[in-house]
C-alpha positions in Angstrom: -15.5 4.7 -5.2 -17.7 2.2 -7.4 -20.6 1.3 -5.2 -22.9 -1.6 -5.8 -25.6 -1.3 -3.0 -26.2 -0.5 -0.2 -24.7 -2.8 2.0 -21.0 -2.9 -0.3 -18.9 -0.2 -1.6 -15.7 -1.0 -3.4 -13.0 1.1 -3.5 -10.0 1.0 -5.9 -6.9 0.8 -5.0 -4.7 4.2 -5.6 -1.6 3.5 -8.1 1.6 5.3 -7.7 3.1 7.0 -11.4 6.4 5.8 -9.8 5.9 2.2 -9.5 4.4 1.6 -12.5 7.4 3.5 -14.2 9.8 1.5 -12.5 8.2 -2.1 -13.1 7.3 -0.7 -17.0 11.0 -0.1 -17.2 12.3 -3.3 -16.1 9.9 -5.2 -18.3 10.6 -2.8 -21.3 14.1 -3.4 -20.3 13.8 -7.3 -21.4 12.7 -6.5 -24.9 15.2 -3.8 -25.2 17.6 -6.5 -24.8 16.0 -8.9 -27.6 16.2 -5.8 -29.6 20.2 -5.3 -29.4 20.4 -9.3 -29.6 18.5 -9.7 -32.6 22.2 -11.3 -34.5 21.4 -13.8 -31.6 17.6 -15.6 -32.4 17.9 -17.6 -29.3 19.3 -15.1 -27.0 16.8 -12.6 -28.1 13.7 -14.9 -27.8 14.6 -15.7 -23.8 15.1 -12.1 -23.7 11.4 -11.7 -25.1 10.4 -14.4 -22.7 11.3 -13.3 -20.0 9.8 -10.1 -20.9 6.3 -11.4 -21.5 6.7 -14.1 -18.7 7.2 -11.1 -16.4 4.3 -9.0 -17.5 2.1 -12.0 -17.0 3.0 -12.4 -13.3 2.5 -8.2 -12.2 -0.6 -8.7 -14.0 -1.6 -11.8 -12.4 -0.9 -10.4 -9.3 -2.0 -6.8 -9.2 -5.1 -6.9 -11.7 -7.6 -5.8 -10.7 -6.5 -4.1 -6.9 -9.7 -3.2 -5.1 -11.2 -3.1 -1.3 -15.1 -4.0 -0.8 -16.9 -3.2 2.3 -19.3 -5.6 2.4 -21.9 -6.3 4.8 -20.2 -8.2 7.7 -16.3 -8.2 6.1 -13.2 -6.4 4.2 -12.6 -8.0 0.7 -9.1 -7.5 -0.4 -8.7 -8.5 -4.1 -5.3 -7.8 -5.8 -5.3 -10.4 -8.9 -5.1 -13.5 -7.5 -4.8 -12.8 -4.2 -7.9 -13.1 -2.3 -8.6 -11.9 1.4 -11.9 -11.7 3.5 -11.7 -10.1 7.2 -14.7 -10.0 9.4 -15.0 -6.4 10.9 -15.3 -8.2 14.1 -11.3 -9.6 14.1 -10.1 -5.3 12.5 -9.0 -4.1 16.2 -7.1 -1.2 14.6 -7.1 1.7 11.5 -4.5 4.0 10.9 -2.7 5.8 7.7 0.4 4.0 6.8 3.6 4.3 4.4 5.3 1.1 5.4 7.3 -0.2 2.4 6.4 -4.3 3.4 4.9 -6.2 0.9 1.2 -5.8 0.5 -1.9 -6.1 -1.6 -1.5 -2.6 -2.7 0.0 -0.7 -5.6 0.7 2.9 -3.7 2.7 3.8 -0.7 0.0 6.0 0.5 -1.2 2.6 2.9 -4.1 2.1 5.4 -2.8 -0.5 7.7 -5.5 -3.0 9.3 -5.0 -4.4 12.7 -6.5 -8.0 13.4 -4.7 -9.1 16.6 -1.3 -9.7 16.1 -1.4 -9.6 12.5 -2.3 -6.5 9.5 -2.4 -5.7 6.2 -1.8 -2.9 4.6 -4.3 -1.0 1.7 -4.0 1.5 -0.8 -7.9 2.4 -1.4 -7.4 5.6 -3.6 -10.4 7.6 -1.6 -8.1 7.0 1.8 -10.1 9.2 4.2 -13.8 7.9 3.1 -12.4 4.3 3.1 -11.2 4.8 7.1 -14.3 6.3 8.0 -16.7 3.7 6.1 -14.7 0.9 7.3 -14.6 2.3 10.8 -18.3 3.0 10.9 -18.8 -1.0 9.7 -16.2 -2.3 11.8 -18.2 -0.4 15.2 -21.8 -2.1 13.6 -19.9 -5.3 14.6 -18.6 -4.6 17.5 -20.9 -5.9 21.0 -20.6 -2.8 23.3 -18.2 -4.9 25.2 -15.7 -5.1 23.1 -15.6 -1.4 22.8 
């Protein structure tokens, strides 16, 4: 965990070996492909493209993949994505290994409840990011809502 006062920590996400292996293959894959089509310019240069075109867009949308407690909301950043929850709406915490789509880069999840909707984290520190974000999320809370 990087923390940056007292009021905010930030917590990285976890990455899994696995998916980066798999996504590094299928890019690596693309210039593999220019390689063996070298006879063919054109062929090989969309090959490259599509290579480098790829890479561009898991960057864009994975770099950097981080969760900040701050002082009255969850910030979910995962590139370009951009998420702020108020602790107030979080109604639910619990581990997770849902494969849905999600602003994470590991299996190992934390899914969020906020009413009818959730999202799903990957915080690498899992257990300290539950029981901070549980502690904030009952700061929040009017002893009514409990």
């Amino acid at each position: 965990m990087i923390s940056r006062n007292e009021s905010q920590d930030v917590f990285p996400s976890r990455v899994d070996a696995w998916l980066v292996a798999l996504v590094a293959a299928a890019i690596a894959r693309c210039f593999i492909q220019a390689w063996s089509l070298r006879a063919s310019s054109a062929e090989a240069l969309a090959a490259c493209a599509i290579g480098v075109f790829t890479l561009a867009v898991v960057l864009a949308f994975t770099v950097p993949c981080r969760y900040t407690l701050e002082a009255n909301r969850l910030f979910i950043r995962c590139g370009f994505i951009r998420k702020r929850i108020p602790y107030a709406q979080i109604d639910c915490i619990e581990v997770s290994s849902s494969l849905l789509s999600a602003p994470a880069l590991s299996l190992r999840r934390v899914k969020i409840g906020c009413g009818r909707s959730f999202l799903l984290v990957s915080p690498r520190e899992c257990a300290r990011f539950i029981e901070e974000l549980e502690a904030r999320v009952g700061r929040q809370r009017s002893p009514a809502m409990l």
